[in-house]
C-alpha positions as CSV (number, residue, x, y, z in Angstrom):
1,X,41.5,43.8,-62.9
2,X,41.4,46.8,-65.0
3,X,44.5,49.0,-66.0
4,X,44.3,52.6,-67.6
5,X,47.0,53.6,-69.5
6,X,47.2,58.0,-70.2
7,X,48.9,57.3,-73.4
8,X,47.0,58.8,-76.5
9,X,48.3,57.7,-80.3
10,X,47.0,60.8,-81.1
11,X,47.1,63.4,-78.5
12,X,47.4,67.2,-79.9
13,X,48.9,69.3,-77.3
14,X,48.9,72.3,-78.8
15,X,44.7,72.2,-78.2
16,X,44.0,73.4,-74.9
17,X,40.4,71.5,-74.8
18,X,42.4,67.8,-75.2
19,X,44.8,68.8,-72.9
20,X,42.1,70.0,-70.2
21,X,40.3,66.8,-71.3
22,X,43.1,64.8,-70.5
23,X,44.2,66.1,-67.3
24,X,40.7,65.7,-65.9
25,X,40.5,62.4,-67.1
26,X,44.2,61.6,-65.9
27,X,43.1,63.2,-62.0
28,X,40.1,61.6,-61.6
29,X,41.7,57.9,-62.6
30,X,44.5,58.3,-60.1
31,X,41.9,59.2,-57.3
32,X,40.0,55.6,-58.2
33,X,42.8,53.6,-58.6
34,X,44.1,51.1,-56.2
35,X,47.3,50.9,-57.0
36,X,49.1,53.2,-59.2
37,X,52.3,52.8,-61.6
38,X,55.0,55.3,-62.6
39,X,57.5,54.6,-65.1
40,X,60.3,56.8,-66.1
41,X,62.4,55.9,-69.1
42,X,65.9,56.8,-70.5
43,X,65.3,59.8,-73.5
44,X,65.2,63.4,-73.9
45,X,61.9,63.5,-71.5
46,X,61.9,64.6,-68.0
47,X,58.5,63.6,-67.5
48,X,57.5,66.9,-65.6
49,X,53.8,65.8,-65.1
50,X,55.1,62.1,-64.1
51,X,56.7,63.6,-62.0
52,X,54.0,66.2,-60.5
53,X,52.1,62.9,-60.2
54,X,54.4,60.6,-58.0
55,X,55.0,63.1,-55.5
56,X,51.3,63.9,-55.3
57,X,50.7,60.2,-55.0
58,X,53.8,58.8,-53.5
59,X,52.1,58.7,-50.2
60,X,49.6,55.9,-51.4
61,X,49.9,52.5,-50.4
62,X,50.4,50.7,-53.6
63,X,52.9,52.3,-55.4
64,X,55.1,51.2,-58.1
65,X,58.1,52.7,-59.7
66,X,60.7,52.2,-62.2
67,X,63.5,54.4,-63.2
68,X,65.1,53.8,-66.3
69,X,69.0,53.6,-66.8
70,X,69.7,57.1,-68.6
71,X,66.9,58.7,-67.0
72,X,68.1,62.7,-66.0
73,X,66.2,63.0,-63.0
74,X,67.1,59.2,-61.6
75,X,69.2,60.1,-59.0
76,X,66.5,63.2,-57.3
77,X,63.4,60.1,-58.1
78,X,65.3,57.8,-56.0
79,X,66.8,60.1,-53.7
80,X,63.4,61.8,-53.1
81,X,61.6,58.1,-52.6
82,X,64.4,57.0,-49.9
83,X,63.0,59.5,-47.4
84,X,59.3,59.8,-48.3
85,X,59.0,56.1,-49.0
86,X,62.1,54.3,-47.5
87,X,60.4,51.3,-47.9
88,X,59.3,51.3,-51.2
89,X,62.0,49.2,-53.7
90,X,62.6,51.6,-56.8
91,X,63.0,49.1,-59.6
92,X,64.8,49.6,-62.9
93,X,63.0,48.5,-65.9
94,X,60.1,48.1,-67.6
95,X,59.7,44.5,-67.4
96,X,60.8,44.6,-63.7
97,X,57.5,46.7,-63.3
98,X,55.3,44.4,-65.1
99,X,56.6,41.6,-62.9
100,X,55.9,43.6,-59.8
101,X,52.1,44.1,-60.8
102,X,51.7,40.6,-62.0
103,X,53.1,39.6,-58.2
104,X,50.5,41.9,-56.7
105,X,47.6,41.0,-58.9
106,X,48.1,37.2,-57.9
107,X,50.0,37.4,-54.9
């Protein structure tokens, strides 16, 4: 089992070439994945590209999300889900998450 994680330590975003770098690399993981994990947590972030993401791949079998208590877009994330995904169980924490993918990776 192998998980990819888009986080950077170091990520410069005010260089076109990383960000163009890390899009590509972020696009062409998500199209090789089998099952794909979106978390959105409580903060001054929207997550505008988290976003962009989920509905692009919100129509994939294994799907996982958590929305964070706080989060300012929680209610449209959820609201969104219950009528492209009715079935799919939007969780609210982190370690709800890492349960969920633990559950799937040994059933």
């Amino acid at each position: 089992m192998l998980f990819l994680n888009p986080r950077r330590n170091d990520f410069d975003i005010t260089d076109d070439s990383v960000s163009s770098e890390q899009i590509k690399w972020e696009y062409d993981c998500l199209n090789k994945v089998n099952c794909v994990v979106f978390f959105f947590p409580s903060g001054d972030s929207v997550c505008p590209i988290t976003l962009y993401e989920l509905g692009r791949m919100s129509y994939r079998k294994n799907v996982l999300v958590a929305v964070e208590d706080g989060y300012s877009r929680a209610f449209d994330v959820r609201e969104q889900l219950k009528y492209a995904r009715p079935e799919l169980k939007v969780l609210s924490t982190l370690d709800e998450i890492v349960n969920e993918c633990y559950l799937k990776i040994v059933g």
